[in-house]
mmCIF file as gemmi writes it, N, C-alpha and C atoms, coordinates in Angstrom:
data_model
loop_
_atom_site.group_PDB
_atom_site.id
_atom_site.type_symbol
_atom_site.label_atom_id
_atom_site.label_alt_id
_atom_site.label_comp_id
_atom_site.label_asym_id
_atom_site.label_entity_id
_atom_site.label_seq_id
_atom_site.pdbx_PDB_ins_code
_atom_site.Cartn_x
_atom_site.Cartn_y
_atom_site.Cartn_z
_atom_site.occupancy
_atom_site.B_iso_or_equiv
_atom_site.pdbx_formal_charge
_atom_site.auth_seq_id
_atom_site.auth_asym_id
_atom_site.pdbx_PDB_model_num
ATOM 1 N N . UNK Axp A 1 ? -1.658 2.062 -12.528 1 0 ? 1 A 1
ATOM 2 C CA . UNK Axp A 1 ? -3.092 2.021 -12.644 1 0 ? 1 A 1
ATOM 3 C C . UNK Axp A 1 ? -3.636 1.126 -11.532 1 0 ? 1 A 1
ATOM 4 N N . UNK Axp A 2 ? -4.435 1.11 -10.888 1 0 ? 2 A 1
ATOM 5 C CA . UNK Axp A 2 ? -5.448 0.568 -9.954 1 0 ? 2 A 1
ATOM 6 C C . UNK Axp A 2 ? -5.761 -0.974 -10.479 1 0 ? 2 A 1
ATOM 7 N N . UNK Axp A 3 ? -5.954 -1.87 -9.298 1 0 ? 3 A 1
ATOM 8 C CA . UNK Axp A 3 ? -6.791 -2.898 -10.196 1 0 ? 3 A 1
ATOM 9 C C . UNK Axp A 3 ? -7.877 -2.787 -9.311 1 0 ? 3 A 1
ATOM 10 N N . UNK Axp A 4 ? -9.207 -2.184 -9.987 1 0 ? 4 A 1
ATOM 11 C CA . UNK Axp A 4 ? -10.292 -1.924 -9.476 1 0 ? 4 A 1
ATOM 12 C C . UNK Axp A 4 ? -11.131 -1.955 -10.693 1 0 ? 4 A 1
ATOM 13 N N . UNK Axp A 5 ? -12.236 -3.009 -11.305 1 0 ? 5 A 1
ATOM 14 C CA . UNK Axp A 5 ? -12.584 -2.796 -12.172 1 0 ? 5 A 1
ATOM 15 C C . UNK Axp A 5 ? -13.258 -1.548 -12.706 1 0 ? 5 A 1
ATOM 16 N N . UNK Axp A 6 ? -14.064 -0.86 -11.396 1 0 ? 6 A 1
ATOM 17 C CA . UNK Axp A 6 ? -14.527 0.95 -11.886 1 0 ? 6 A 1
ATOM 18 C C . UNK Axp A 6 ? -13.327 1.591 -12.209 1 0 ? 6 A 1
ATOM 19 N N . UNK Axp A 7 ? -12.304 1.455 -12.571 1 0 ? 7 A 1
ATOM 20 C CA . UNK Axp A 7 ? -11.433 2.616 -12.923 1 0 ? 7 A 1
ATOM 21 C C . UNK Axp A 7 ? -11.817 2.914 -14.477 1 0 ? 7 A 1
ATOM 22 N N . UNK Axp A 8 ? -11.77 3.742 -14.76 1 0 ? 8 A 1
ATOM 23 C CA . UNK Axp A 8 ? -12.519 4.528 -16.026 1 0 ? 8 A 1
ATOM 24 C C . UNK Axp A 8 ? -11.386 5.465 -16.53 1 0 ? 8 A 1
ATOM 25 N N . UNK Axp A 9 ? -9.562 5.656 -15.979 1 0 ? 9 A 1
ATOM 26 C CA . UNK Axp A 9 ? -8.902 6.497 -16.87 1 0 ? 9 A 1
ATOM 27 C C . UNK Axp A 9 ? -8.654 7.689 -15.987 1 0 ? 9 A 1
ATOM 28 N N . UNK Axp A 10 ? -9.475 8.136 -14.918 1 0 ? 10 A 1
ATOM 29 C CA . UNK Axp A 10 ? -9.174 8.666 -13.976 1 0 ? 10 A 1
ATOM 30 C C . UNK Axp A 10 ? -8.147 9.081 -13.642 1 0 ? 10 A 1
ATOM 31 N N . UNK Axp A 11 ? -8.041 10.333 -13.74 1 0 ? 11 A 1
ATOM 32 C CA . UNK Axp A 11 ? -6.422 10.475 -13.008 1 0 ? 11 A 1
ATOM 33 C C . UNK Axp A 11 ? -6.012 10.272 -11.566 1 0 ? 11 A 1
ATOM 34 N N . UNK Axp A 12 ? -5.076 9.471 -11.22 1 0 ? 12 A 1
ATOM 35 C CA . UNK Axp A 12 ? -4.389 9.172 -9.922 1 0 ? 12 A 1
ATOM 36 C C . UNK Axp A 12 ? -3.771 9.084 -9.313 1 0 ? 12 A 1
ATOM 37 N N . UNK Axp A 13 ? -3.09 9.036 -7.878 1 0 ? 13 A 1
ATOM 38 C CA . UNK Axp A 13 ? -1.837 8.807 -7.79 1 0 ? 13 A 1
ATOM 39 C C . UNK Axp A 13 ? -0.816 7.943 -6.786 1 0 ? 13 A 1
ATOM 40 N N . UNK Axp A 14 ? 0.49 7.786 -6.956 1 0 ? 14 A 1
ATOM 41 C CA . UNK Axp A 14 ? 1.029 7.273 -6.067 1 0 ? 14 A 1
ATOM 42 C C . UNK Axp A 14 ? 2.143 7.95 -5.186 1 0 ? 14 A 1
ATOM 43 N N . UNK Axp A 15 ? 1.846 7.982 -3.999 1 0 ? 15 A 1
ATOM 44 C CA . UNK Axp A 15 ? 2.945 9.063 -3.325 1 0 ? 15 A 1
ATOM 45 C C . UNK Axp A 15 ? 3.938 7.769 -2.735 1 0 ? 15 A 1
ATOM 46 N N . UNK Axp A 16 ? 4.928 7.795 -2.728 1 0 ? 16 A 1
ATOM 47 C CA . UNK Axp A 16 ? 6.141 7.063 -2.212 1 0 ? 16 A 1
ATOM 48 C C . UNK Axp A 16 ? 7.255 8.423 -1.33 1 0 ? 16 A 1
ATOM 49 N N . UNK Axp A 17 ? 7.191 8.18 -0.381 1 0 ? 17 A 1
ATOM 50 C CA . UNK Axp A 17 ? 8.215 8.955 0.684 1 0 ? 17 A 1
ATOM 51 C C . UNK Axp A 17 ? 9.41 8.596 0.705 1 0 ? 17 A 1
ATOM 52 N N . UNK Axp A 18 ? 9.931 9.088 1.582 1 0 ? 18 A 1
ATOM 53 C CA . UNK Axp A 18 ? 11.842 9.207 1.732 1 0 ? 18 A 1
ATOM 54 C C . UNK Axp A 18 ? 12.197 7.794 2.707 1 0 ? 18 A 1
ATOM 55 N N . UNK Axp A 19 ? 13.17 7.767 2.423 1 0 ? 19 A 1
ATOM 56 C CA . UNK Axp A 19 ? 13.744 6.761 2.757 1 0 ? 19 A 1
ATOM 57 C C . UNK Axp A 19 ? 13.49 5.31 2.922 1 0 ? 19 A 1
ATOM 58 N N . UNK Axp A 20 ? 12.475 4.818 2.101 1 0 ? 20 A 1
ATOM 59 C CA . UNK Axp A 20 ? 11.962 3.621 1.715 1 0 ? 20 A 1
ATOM 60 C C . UNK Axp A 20 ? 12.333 1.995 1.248 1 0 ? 20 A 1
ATOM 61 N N . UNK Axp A 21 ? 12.582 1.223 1.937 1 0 ? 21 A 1
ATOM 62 C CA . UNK Axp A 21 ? 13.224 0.21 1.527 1 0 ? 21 A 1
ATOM 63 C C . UNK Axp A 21 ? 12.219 -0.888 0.403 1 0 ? 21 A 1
ATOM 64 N N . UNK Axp A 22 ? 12.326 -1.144 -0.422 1 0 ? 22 A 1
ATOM 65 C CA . UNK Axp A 22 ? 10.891 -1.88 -1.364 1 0 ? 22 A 1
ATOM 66 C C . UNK Axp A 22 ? 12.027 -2.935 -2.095 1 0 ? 22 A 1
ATOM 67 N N . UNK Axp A 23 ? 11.924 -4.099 -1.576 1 0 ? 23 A 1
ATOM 68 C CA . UNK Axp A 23 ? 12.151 -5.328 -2.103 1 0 ? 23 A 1
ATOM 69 C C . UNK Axp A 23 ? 11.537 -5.51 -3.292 1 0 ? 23 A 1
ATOM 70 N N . UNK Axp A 24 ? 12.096 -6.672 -3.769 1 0 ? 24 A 1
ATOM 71 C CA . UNK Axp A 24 ? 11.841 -7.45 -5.123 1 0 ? 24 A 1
ATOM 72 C C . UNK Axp A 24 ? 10.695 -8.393 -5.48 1 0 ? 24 A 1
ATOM 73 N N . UNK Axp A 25 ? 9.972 -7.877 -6.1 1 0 ? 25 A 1
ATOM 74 C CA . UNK Axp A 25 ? 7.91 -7.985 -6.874 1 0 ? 25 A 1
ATOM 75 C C . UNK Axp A 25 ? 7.189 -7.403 -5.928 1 0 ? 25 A 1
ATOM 76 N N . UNK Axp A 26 ? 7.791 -6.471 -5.432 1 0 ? 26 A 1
ATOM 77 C CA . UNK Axp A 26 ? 6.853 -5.648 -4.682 1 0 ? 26 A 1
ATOM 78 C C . UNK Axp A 26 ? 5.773 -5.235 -5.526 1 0 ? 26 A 1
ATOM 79 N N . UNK Axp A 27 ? 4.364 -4.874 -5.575 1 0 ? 27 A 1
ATOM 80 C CA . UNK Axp A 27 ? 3.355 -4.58 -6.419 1 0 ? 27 A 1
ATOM 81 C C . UNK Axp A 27 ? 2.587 -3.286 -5.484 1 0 ? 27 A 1
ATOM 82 N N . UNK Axp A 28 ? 2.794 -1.912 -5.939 1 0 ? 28 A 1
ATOM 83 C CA . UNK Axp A 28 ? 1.715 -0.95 -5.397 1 0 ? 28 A 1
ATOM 84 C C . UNK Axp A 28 ? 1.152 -0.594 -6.2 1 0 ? 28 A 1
ATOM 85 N N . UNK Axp A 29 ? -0.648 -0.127 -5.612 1 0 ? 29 A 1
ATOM 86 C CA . UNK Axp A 29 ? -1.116 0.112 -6.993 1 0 ? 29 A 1
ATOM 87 C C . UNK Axp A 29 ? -1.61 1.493 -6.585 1 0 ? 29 A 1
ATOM 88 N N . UNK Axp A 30 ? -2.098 2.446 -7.808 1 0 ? 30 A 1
ATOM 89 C CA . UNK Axp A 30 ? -2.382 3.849 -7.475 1 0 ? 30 A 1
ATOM 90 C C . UNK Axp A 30 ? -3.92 4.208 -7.071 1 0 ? 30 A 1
ATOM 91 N N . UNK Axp A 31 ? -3.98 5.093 -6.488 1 0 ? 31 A 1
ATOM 92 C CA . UNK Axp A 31 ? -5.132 5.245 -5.869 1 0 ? 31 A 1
ATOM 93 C C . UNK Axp A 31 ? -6.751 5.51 -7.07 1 0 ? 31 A 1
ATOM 94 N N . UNK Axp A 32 ? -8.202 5.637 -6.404 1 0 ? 32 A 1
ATOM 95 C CA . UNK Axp A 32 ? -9.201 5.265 -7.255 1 0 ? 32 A 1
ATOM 96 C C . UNK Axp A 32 ? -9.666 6.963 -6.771 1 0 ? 32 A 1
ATOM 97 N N . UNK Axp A 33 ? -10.707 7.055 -7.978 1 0 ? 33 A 1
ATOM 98 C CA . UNK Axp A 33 ? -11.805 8.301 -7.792 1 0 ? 33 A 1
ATOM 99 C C . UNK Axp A 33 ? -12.612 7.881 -6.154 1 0 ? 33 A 1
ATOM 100 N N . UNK Axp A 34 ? -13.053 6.747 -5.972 1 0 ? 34 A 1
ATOM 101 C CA . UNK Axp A 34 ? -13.76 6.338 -5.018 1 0 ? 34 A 1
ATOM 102 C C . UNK Axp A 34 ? -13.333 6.623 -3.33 1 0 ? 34 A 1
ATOM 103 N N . UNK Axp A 35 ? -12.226 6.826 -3.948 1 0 ? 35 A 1
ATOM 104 C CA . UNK Axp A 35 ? -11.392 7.357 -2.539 1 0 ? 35 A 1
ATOM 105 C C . UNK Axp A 35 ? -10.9 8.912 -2.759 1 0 ? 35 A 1
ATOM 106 N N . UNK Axp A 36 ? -9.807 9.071 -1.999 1 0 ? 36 A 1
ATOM 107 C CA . UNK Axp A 36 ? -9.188 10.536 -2.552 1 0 ? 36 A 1
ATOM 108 C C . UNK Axp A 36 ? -8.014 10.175 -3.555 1 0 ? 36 A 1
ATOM 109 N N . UNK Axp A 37 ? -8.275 9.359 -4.432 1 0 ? 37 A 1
ATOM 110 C CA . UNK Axp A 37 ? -7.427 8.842 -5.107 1 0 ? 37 A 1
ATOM 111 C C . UNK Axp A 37 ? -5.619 8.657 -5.368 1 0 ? 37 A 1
ATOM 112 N N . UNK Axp A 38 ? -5.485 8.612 -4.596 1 0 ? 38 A 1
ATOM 113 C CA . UNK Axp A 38 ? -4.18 8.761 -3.481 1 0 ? 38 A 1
ATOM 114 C C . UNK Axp A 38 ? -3.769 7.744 -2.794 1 0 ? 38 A 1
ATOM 115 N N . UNK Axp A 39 ? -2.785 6.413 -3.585 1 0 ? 39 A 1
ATOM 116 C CA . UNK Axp A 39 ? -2.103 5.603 -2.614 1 0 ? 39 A 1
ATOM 117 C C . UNK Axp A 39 ? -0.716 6.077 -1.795 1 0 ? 39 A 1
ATOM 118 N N . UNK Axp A 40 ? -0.536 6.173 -0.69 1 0 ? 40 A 1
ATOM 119 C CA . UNK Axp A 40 ? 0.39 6.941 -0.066 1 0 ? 40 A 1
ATOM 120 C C . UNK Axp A 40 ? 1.237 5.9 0.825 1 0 ? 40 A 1
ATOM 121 N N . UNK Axp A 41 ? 2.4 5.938 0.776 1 0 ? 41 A 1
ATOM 122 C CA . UNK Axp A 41 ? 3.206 4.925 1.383 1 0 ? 41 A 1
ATOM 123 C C . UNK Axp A 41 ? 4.456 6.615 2.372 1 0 ? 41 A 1
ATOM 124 N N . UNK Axp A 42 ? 4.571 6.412 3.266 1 0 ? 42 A 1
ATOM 125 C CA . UNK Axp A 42 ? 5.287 7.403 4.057 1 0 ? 42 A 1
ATOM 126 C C . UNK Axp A 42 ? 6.316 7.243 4.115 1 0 ? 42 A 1
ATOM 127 N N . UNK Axp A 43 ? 7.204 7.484 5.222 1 0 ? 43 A 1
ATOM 128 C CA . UNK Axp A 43 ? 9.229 7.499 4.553 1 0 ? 43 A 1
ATOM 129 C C . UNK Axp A 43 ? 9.527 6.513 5.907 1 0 ? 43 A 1
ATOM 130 N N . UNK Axp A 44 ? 10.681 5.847 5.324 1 0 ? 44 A 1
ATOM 131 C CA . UNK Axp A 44 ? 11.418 4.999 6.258 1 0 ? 44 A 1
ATOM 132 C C . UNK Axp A 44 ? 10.717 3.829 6.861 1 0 ? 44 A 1
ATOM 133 N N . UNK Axp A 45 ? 9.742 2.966 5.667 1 0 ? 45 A 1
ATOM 134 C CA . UNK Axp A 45 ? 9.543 1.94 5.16 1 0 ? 45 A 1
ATOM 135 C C . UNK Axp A 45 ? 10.262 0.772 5.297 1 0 ? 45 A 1
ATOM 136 N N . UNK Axp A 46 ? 9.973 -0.4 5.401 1 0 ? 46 A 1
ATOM 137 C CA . UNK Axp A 46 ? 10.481 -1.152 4.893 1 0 ? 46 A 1
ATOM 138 C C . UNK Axp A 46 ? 10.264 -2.025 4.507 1 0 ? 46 A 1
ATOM 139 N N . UNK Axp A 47 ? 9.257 -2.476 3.072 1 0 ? 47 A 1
ATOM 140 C CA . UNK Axp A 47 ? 8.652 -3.419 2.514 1 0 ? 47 A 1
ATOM 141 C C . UNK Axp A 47 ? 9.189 -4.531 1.869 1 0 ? 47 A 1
ATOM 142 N N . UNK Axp A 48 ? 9.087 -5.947 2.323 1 0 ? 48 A 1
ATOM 143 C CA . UNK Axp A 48 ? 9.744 -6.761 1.741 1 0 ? 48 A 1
ATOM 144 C C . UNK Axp A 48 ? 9.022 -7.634 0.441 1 0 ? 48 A 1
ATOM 145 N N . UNK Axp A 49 ? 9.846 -8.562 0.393 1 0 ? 49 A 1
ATOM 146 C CA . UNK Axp A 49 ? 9.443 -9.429 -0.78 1 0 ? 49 A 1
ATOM 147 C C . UNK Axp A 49 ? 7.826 -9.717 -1.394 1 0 ? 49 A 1
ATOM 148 N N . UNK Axp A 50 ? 7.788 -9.826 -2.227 1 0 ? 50 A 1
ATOM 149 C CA . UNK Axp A 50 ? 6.486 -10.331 -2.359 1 0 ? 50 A 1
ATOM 150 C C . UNK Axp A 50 ? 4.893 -9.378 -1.612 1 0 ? 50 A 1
ATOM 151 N N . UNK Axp A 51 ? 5.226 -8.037 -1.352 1 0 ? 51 A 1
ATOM 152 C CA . UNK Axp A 51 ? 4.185 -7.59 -1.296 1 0 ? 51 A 1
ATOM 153 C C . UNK Axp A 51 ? 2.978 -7.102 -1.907 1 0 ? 51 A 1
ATOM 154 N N . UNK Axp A 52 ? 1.746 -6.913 -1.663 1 0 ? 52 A 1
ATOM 155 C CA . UNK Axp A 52 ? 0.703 -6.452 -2.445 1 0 ? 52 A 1
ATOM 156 C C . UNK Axp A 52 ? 0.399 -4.956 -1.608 1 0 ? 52 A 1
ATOM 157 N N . UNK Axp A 53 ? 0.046 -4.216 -2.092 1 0 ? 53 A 1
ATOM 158 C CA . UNK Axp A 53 ? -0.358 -2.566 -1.397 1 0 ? 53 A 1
ATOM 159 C C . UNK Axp A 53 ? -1.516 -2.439 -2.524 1 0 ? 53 A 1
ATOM 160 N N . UNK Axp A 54 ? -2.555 -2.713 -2.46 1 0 ? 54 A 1
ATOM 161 C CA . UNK Axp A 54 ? -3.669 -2.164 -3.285 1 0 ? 54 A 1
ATOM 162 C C . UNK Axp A 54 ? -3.769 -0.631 -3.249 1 0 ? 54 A 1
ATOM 163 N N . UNK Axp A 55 ? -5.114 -0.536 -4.26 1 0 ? 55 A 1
ATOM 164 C CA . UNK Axp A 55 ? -4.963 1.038 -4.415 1 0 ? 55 A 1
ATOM 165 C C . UNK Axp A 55 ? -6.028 1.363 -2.489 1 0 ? 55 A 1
ATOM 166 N N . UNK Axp A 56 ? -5.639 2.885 -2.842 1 0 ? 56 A 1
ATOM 167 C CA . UNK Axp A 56 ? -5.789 3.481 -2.057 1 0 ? 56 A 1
ATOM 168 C C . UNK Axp A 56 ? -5.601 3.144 -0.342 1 0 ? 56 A 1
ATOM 169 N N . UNK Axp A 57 ? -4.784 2.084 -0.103 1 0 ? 57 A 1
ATOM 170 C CA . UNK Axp A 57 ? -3.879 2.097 0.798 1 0 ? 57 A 1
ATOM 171 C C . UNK Axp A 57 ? -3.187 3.323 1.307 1 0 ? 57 A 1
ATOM 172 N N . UNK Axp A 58 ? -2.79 3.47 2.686 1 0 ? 58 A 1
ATOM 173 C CA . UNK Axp A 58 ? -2.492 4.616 3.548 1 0 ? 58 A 1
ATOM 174 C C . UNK Axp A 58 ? -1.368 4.072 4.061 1 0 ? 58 A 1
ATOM 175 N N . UNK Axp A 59 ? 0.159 3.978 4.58 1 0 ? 59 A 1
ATOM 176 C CA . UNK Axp A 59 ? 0.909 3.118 5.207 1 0 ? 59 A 1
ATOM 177 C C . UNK Axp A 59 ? 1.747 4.712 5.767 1 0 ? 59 A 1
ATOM 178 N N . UNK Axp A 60 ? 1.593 4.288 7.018 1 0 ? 60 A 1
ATOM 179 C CA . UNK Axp A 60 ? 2.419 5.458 7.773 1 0 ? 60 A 1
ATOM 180 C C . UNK Axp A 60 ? 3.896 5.348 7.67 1 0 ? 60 A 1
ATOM 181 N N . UNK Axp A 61 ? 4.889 5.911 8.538 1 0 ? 61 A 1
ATOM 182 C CA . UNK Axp A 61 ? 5.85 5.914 9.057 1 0 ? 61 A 1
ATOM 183 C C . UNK Axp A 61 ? 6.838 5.315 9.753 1 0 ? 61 A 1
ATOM 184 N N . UNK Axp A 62 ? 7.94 4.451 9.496 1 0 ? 62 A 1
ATOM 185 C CA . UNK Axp A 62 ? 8.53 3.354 9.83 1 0 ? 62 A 1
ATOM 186 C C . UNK Axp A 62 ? 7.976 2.3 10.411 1 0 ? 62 A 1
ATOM 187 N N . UNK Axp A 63 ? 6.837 1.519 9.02 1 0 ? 63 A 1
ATOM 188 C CA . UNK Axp A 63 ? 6.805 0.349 9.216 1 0 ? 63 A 1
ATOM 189 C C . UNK Axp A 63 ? 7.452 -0.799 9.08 1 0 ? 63 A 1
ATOM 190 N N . UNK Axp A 64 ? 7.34 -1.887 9.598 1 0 ? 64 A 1
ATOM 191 C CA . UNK Axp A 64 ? 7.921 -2.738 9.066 1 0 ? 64 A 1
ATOM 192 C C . UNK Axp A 64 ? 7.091 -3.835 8.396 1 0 ? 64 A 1
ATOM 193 N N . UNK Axp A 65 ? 7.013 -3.836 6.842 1 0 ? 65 A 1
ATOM 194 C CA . UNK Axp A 65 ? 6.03 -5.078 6.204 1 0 ? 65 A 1
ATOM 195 C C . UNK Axp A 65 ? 6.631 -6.516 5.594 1 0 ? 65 A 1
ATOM 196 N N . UNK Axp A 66 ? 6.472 -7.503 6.241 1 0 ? 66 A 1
ATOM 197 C CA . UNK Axp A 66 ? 7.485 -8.763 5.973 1 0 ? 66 A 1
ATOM 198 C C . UNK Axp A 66 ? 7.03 -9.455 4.947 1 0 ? 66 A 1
ATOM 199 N N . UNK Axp A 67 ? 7.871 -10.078 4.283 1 0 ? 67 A 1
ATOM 200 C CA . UNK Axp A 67 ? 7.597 -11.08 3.162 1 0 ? 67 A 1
ATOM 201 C C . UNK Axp A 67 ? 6.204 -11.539 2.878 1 0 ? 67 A 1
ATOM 202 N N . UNK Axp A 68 ? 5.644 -11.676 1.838 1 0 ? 68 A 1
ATOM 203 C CA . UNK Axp A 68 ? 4.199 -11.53 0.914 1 0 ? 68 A 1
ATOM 204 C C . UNK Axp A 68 ? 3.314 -10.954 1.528 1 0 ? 68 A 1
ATOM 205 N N . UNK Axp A 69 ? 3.151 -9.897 2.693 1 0 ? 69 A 1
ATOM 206 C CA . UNK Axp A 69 ? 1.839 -9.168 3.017 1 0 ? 69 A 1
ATOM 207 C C . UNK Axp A 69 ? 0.813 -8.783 2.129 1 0 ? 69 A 1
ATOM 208 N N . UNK Axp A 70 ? -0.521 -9.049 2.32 1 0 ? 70 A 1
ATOM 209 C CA . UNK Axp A 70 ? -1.497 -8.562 1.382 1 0 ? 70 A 1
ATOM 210 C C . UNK Axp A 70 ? -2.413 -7.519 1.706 1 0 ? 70 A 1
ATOM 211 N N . UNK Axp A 71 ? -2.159 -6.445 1.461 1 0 ? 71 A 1
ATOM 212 C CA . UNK Axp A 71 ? -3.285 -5.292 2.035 1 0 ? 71 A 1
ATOM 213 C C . UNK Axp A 71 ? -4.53 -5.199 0.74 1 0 ? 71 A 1
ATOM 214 N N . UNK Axp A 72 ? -5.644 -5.256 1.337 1 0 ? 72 A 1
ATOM 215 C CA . UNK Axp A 72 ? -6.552 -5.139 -0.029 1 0 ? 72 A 1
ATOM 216 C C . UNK Axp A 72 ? -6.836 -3.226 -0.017 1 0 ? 72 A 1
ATOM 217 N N . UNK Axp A 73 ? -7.554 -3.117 -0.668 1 0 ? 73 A 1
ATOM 218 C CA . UNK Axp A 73 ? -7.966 -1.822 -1.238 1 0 ? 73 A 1
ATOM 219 C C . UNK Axp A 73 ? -8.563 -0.765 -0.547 1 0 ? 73 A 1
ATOM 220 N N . UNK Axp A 74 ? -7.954 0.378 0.38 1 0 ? 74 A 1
ATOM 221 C CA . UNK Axp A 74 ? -8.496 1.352 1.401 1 0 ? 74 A 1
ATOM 222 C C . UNK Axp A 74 ? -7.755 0.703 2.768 1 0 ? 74 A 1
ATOM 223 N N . UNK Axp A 75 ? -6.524 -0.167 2.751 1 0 ? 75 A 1
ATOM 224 C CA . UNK Axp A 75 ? -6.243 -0.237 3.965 1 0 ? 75 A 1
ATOM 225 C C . UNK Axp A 75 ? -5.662 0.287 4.822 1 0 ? 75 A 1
ATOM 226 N N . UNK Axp A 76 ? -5.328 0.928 5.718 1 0 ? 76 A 1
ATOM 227 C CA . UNK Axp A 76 ? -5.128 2.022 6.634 1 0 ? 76 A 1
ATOM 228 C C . UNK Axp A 76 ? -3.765 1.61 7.729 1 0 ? 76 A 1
ATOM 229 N N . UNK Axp A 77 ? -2.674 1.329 7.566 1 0 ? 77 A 1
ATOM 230 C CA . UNK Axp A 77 ? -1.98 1.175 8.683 1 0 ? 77 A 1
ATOM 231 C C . UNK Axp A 77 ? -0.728 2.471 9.185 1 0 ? 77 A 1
ATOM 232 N N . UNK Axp A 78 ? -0.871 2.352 10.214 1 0 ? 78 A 1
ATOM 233 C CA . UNK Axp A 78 ? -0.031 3.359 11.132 1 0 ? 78 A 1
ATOM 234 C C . UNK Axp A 78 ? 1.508 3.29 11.567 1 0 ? 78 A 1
ATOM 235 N N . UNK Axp A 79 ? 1.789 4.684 11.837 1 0 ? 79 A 1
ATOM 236 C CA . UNK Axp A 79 ? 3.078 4.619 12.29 1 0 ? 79 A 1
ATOM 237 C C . UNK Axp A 79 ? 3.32 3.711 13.316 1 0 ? 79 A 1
ATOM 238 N N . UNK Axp A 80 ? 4.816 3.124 12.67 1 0 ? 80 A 1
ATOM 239 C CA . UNK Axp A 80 ? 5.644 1.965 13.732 1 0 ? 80 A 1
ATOM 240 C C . UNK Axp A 80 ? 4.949 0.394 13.297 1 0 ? 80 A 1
ATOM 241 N N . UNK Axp A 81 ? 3.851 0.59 12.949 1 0 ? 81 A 1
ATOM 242 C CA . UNK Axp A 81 ? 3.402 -0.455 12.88 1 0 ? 81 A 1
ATOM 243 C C . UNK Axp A 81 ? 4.475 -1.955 12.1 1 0 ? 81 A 1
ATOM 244 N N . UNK Axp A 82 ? 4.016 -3.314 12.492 1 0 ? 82 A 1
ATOM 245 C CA . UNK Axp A 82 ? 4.808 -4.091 12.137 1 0 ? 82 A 1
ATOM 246 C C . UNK Axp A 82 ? 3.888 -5.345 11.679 1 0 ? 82 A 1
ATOM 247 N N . UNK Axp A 83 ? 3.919 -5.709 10.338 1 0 ? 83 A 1
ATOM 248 C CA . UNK Axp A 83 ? 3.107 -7.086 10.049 1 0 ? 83 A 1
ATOM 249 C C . UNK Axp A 83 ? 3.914 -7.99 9.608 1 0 ? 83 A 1
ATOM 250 N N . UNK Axp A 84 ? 3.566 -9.453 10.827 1 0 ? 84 A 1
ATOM 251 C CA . UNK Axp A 84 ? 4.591 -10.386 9.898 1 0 ? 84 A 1
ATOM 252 C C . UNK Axp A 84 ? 4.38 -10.653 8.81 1 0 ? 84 A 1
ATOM 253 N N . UNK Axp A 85 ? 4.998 -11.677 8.443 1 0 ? 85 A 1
ATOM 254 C CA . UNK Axp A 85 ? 4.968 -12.972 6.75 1 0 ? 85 A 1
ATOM 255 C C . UNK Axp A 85 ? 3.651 -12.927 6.539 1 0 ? 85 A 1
ATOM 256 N N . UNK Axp A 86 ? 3.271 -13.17 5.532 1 0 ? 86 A 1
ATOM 257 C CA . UNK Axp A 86 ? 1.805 -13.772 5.098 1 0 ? 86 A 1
ATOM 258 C C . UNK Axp A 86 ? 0.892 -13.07 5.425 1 0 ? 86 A 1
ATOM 259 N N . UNK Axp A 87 ? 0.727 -12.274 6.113 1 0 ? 87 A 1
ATOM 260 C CA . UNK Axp A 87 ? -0.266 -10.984 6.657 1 0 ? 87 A 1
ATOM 261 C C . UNK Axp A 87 ? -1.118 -10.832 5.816 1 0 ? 87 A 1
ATOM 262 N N . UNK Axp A 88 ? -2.666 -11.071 5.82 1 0 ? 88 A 1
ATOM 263 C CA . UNK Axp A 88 ? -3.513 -10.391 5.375 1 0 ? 88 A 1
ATOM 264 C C . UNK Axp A 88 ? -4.187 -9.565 5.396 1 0 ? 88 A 1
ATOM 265 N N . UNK Axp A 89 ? -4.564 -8.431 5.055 1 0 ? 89 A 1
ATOM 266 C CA . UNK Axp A 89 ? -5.797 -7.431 5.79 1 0 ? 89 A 1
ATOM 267 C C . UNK Axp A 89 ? -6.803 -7.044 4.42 1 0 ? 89 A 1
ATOM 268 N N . UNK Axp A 90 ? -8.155 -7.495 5.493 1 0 ? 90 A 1
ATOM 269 C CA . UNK Axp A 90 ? -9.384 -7.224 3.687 1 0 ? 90 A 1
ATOM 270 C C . UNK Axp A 90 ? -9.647 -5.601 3.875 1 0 ? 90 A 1
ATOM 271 N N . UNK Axp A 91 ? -9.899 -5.492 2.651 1 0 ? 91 A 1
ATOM 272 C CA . UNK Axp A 91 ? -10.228 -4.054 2.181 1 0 ? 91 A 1
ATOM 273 C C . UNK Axp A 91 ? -10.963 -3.283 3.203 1 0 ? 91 A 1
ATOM 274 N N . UNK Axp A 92 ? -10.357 -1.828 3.422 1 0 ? 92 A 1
ATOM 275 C CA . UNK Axp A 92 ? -10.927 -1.479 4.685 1 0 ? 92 A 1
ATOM 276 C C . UNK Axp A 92 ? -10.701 -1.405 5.897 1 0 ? 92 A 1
ATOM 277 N N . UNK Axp A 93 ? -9.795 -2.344 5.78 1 0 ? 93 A 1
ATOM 278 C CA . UNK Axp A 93 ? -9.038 -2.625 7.737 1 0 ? 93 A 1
ATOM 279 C C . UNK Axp A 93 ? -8.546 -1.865 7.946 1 0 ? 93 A 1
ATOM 280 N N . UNK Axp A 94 ? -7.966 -1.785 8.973 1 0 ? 94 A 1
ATOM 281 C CA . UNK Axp A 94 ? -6.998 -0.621 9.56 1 0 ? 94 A 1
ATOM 282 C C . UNK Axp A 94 ? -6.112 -1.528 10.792 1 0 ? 94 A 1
């Protein structure tokens, strides 16, 4: 479920791709009506410890996301891309 307080029950979802590495308290959340309700994470990943992926997050194709990254809600990142430790991005970024 989303943590977005408008969520109302909505049906939604979470796409997770192939070959994905997702460390331990990783937290993704599923996508909102407000978007195309669709959190999508792509294949050959590699998310570490302590991450946050809000809803409706977009994450391309062999990224690399390092220990506690925080993406807020609609964030947009691309293939290859690489964020260190502690990484923040507010809702919306890309």
């Amino acid at each position: 479920m989303p943590q977005d307080k408008k969520y109302a029950g909505e049906p939604t979802r979470l796409e997770i791709g192939d070959g994905n590495m997702v460390r331990e308290y990783v937290t993704i959340n599923t996508g909102t009506v407000q978007d195309v309700g669709v959190t999508r994470v792509g294949n050959d990943n590699w998310i570490m410890a302590y991450t946050h992926i809000a809803h409706d997050c977009q994450i391309g194709n062999h990224t690399i996301i390092a220990n506690s990254v925080q993406l807020g809600g609609h964030v947009h990142i691309g293939d290859w891309a690489i964020l260190g430790g502690l990484t923040a991005v507010h809702q919306f970024g890309s």
